[in-house]
C-alpha positions as a Markdown table, in Angstrom:
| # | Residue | x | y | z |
|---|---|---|---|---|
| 1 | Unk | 0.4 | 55.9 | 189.1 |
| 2 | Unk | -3.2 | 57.0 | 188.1 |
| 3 | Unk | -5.4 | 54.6 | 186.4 |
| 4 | Unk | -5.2 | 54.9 | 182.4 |
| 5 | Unk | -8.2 | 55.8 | 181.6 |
| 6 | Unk | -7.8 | 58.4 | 183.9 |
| 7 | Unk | -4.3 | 59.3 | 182.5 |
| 8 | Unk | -5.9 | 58.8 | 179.0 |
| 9 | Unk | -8.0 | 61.6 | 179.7 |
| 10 | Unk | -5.3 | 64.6 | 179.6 |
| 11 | Unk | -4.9 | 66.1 | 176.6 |
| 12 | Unk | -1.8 | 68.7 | 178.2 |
| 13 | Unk | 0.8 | 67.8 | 180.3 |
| 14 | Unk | 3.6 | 71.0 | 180.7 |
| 15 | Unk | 6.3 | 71.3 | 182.4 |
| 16 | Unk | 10.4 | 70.4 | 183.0 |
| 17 | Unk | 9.9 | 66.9 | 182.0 |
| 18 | Unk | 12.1 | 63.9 | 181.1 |
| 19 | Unk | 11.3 | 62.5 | 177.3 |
| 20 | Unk | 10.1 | 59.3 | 177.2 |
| 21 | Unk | 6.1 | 60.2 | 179.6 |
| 22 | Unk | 4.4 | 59.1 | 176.4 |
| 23 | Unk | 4.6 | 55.5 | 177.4 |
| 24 | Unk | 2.4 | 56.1 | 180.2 |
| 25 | Unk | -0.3 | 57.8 | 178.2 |
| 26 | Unk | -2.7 | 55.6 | 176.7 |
| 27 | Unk | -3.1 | 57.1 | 173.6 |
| 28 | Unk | -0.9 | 58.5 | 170.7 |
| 29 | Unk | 1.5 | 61.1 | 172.2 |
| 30 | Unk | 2.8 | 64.4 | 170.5 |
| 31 | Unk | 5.7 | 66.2 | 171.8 |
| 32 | Unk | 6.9 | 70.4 | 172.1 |
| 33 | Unk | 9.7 | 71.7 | 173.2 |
| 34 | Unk | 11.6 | 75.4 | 173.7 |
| 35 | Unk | 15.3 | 75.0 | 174.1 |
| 36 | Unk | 17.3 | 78.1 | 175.8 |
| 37 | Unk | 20.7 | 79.2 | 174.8 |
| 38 | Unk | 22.8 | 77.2 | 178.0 |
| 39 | Unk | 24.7 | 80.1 | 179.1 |
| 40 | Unk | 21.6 | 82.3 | 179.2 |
| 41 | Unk | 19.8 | 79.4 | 180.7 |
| 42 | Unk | 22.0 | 79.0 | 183.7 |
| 43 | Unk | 22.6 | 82.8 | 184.4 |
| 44 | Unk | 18.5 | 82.5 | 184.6 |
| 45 | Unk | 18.3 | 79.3 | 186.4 |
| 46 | Unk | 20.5 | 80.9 | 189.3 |
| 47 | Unk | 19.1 | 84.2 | 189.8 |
| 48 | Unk | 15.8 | 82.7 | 189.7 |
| 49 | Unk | 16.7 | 80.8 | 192.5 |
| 50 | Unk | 18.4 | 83.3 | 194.6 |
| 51 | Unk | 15.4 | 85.6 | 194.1 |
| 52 | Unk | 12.9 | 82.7 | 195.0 |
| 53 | Unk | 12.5 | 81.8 | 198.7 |
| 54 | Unk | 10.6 | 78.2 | 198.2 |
| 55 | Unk | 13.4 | 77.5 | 195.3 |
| 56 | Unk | 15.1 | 74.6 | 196.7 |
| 57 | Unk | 18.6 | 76.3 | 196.4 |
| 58 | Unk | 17.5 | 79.9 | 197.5 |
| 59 | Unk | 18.4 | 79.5 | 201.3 |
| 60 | Unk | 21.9 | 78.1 | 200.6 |
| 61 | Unk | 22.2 | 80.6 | 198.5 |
| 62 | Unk | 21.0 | 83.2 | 200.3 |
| 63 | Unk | 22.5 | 82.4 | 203.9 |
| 64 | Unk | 26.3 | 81.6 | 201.9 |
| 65 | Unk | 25.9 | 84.4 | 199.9 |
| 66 | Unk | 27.4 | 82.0 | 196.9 |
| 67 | Unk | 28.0 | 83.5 | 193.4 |
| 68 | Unk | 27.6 | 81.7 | 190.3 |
| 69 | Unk | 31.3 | 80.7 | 189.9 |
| 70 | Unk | 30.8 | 79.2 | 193.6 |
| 71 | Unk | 27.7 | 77.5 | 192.8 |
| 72 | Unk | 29.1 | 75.9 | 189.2 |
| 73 | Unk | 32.2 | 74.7 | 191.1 |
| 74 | Unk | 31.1 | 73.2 | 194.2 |
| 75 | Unk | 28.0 | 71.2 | 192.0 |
| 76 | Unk | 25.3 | 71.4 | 194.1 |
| 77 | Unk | 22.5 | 70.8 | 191.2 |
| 78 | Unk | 22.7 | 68.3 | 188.0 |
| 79 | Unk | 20.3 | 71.3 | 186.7 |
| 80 | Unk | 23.5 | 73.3 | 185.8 |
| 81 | Unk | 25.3 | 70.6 | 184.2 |
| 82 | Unk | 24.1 | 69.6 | 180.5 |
| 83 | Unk | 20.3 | 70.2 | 182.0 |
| 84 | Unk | 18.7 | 69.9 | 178.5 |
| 85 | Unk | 20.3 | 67.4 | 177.6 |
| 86 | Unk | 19.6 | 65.4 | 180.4 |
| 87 | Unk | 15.7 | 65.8 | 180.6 |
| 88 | Unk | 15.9 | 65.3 | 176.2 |
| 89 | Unk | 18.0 | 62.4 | 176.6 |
| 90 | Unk | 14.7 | 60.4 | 178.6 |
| 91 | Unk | 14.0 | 59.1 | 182.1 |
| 92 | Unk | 17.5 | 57.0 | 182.0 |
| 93 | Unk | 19.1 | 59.8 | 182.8 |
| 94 | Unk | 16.7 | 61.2 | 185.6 |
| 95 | Unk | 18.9 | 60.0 | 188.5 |
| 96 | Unk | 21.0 | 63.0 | 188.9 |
| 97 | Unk | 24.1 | 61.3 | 189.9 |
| 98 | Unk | 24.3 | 59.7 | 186.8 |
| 99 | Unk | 26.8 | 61.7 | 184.4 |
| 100 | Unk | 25.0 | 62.9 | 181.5 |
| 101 | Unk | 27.5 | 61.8 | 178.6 |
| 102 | Unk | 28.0 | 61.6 | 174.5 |
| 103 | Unk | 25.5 | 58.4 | 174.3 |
| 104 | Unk | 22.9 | 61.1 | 176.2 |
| 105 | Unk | 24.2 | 63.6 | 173.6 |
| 106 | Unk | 23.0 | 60.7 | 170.5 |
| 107 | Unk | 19.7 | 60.3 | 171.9 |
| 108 | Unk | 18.6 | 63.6 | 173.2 |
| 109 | Unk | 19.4 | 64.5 | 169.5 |
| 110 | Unk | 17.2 | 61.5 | 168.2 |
| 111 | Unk | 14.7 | 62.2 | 170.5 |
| 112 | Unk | 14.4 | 65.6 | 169.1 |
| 113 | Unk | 13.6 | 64.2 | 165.5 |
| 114 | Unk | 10.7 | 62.9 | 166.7 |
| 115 | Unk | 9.0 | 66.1 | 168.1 |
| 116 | Unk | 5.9 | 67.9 | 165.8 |
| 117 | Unk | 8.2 | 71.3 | 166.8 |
| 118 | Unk | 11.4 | 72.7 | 168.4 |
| 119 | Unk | 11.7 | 76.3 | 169.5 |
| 120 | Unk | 13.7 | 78.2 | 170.8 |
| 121 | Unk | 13.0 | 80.6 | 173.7 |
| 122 | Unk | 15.2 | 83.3 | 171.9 |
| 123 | Unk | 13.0 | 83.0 | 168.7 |
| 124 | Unk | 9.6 | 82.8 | 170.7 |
| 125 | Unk | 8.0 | 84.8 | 168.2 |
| 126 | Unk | 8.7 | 82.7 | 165.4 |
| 127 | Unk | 8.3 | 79.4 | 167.4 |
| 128 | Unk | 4.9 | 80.3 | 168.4 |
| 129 | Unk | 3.6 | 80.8 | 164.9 |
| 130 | Unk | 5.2 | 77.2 | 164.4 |
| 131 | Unk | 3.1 | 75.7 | 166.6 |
| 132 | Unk | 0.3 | 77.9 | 165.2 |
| 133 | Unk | 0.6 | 76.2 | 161.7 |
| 134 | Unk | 1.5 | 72.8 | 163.3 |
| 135 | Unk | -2.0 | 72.8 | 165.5 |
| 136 | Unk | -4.2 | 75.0 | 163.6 |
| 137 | Unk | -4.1 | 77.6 | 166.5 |
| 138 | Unk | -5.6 | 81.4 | 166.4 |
| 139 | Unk | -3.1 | 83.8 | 166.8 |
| 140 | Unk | -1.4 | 83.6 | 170.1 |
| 141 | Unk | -1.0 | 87.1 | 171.6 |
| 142 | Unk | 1.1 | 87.2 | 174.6 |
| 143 | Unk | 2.4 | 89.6 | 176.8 |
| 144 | Unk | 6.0 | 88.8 | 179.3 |
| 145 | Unk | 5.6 | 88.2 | 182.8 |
| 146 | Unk | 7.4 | 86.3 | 185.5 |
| 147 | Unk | 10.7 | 87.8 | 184.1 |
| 148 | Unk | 13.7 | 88.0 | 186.2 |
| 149 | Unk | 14.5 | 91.6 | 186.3 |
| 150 | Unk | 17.8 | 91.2 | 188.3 |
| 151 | Unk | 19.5 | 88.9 | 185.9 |
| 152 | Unk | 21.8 | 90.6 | 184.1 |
| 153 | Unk | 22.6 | 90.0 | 180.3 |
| 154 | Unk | 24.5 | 87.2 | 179.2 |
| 155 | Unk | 26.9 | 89.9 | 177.1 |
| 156 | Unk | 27.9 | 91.2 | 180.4 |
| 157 | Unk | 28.9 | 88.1 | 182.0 |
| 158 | Unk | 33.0 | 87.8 | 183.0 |
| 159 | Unk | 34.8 | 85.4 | 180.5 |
| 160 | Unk | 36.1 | 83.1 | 183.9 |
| 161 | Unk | 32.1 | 82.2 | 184.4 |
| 162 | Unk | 31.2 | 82.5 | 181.1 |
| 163 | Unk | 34.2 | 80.0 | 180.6 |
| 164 | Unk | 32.8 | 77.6 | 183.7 |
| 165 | Unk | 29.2 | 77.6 | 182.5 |
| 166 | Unk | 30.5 | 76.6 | 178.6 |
| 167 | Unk | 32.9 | 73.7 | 180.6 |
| 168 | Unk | 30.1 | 72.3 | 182.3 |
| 169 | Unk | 27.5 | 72.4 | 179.3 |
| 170 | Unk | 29.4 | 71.3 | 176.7 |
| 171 | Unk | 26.7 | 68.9 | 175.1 |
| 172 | Unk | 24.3 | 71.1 | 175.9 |
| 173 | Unk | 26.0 | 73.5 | 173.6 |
| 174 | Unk | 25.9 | 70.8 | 170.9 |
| 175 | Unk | 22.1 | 70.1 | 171.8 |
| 176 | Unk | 21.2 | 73.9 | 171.3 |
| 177 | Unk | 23.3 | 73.9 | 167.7 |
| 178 | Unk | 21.1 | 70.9 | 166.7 |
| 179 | Unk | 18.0 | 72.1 | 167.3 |
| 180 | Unk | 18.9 | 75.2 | 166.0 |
| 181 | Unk | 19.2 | 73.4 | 162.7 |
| 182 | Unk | 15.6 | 71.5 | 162.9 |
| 183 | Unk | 14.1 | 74.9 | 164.1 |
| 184 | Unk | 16.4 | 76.5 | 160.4 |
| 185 | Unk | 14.4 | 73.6 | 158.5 |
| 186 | Unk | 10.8 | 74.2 | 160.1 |
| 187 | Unk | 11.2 | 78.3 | 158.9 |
| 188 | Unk | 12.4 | 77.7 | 155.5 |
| 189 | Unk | 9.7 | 74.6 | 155.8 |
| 190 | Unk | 7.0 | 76.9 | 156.5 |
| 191 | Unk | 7.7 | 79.0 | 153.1 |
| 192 | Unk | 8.1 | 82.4 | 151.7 |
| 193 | Unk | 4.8 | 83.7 | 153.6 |
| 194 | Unk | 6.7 | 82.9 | 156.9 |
| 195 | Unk | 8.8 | 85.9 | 157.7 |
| 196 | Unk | 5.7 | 88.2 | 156.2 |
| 197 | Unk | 3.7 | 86.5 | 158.9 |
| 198 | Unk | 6.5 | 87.4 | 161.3 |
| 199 | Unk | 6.3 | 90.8 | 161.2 |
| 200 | Unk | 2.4 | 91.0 | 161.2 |
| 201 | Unk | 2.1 | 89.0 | 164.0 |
| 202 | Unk | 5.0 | 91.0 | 166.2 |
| 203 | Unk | 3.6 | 94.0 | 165.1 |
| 204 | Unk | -0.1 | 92.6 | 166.3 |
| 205 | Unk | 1.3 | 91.7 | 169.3 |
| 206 | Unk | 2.9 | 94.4 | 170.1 |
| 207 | Unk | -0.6 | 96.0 | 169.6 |
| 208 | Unk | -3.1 | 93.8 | 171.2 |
| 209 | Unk | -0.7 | 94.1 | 174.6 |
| 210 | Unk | -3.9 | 91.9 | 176.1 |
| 211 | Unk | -2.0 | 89.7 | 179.3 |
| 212 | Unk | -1.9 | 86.0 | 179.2 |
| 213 | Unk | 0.2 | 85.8 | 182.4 |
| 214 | Unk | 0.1 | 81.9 | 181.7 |
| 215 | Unk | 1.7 | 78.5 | 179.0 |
| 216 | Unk | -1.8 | 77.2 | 180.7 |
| 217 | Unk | -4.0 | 80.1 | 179.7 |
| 218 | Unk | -2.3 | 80.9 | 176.7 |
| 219 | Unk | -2.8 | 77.0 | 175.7 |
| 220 | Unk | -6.9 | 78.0 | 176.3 |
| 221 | Unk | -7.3 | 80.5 | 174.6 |
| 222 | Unk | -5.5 | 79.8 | 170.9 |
| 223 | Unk | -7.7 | 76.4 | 171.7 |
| 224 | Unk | -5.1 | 73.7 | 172.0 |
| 225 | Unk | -6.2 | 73.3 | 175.8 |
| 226 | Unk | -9.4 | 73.0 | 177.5 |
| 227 | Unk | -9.4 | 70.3 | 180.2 |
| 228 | Unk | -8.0 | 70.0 | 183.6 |
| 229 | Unk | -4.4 | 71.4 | 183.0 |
| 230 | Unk | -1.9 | 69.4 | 185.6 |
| 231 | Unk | 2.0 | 69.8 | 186.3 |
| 232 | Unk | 4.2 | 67.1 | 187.6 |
């Protein structure tokens, strides 16, 4: 572990990360999340995978030529199984052979509570200007890369997978309804000026098309970020 005044020094940490790294930082902690619909997440997490040669999964999947259905069945990630949840939940439940259950359920949801903001990736528009109003940011312009163009839409998916995913995601279903209803609160929190800023800021967006092909380098320039920026 690094020395804390060397830890103390970050003022960023991003990435897939279990809930509870604030009591390692030396200093008052506040947390941001994005939470992803879990059957759209999964159809993503695998074609990511099969399309990404130093993905951990991608030669299995690759040489075996395994579908999504054989994937889910034969369990060969925890990342598939109530993966929000699990990483919400806290650090407990980072040993992936422990089964994520309805106490992980309780505290991902009490973690939650204690977050300055909770998106969702299928609002991004709305939960960036959140976290523009929660951190006094500039506007934060963005443009989409890194998509997975292969993946295809969730609408299109089979009702036997769609039907396996939903099995094995069950709390993360629940977890995604939840914090739909904080991210509900933080709009109609935000007042009637909200969804007129909405629409200026899509339509600015859509304008400005300047890239920002990174979290990190978006972080820099709305001014949230400007230190060493590290991923664990």
């Amino acid at each position: 572990m690094l020395p804390a005044a060397q830890r103390g020094r970050y003022r960023l940490i991003q990435g897939h990360l279990y809930f509870g790294l604030h009591r390692f930082i030396p200093r008052a902690s506040t947390y941001i999340t994005f939470l992803r619909r879990p059957v759209e997440r999964v159809l993503s997490f695998y074609y990511y995978a099969r399309s990404t040669p130093d993905h951990y999964l991608y030669s299995q999947l690759v040489t075996e030529r395994l579908d999504l259905k054989t994937l889910l069945a034969r369990e060969l990630t925890s990342e598939l199984c109530n993966g929000q949840t699990r990483q919400l939940a806290g650090d407990e439940w980072e040993d992936p052979q422990r089964v994520v259950t309805r106490a992980a359920l309780d505290r991902a949801q009490a973690n939650l509570t204690h977050f300055r903001v909770v998106g969702l990736l299928e609002e991004f528009d709305a939960s960036l200007l959140l976290l523009r109003r929660a951190f006094g940011w500039h506007w934060p312009f963005y443009v989409k890369e890194n998509v997975t163009n292969e993946k295809p839409d969730e609408t299109f998916l089979d009702a036997e997978t769609r039907g396996l995913i939903e099995e094995a995601n069950r709390l993360d279903l629940e977890l995604y309804e939840y914090a739909r209803k904080l991210f509900d609160e933080h709009c109609r929190a935000a007042g009637d000026s909200f969804a007129e800023e909405l629409c200026h800021f899509r339509r600015s967006n859509r304008a400005s098309a300047r890239p920002v092909p990174r979290f990190a380098r978006l972080l820099r320039r709305i001014g949230l970020y400007r230190a060493k920026f590290t991923t664990h």
